[in-house]
C-alpha positions in Angstrom: 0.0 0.0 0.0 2.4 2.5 -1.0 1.4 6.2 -1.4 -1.3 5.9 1.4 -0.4 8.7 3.8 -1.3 9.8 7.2 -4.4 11.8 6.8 -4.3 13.2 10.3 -0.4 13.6 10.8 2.1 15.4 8.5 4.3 12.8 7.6 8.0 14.3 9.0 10.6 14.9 6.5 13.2 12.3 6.2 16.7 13.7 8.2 19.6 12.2 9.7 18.1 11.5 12.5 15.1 9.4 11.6 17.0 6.2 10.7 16.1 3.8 8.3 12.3 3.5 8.9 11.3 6.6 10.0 8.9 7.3 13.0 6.4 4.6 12.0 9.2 2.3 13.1 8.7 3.5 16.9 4.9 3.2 17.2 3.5 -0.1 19.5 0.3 -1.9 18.5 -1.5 0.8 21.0 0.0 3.7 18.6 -1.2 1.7 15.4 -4.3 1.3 16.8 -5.2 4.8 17.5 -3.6 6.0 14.4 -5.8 3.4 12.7 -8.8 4.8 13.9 -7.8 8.2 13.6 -8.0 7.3 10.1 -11.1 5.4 9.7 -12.9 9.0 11.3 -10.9 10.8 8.6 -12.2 8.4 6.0 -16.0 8.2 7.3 -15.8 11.9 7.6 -15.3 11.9 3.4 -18.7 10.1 2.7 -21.3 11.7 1.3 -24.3 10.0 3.0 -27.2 9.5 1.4 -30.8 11.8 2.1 -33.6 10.4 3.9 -35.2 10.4 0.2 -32.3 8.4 -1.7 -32.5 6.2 1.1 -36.3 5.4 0.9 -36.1 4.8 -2.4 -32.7 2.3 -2.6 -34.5 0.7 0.3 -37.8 -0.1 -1.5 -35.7 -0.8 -4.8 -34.0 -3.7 -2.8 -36.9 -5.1 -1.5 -38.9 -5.1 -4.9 -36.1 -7.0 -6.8 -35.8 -9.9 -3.6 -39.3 -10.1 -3.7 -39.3 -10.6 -7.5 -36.2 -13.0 -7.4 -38.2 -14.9 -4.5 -41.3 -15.1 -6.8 -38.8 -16.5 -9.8 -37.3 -19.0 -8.0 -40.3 -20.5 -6.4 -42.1 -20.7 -9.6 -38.7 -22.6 -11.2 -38.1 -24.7 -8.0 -42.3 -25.2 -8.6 -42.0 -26.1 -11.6 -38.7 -28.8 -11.3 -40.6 -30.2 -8.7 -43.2 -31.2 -11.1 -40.8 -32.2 -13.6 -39.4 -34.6 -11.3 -42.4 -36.0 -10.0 -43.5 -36.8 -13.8 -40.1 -38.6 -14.5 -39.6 -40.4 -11.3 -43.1 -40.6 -9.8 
């Protein structure tokens, strides 16, 4: 994952002093963590959520096409079943 960058810190310009890995070097799993978070608020903070509207209307969308795909598979699943009753039965 090269090129991803710390949204909420600067990252610190490489000197002499920094080593060979850099500052990321010295954080423990407690310091990932939080700066994992930290991120995942930076990210969620970037969505555009939907309206109340766009959200009704995705919903009912949803809910439509299951109910259609439920109908067409019943009717097939119907309709095998009578296929294999009339060839086995």
């Amino acid at each position: 994952m090269a090129g991803i960058t710390d949204s909420v810190e600067a990252p610190e310009p490489r000197g002499e002093g920094t080593g060979r890995r850099g500052r990321r070097a010295k954080r423990g799993p407690l310091g990932k963590l939080a700066l994992f978070y930290r991120q995942v608020i930076a990210e969620l903070r970037k969505v555009v959520w939907p309206s109340r509207h766009q959200l009704t209307t995705y919903t009912t969308a949803v809910i439509v096409f299951v109910l259609v795909m439920i109908g067409i598979l019943t009717v097939l699943d119907w309709g095998f079943g009578e296929v294999v009753d009339y060839v086995f039965g």
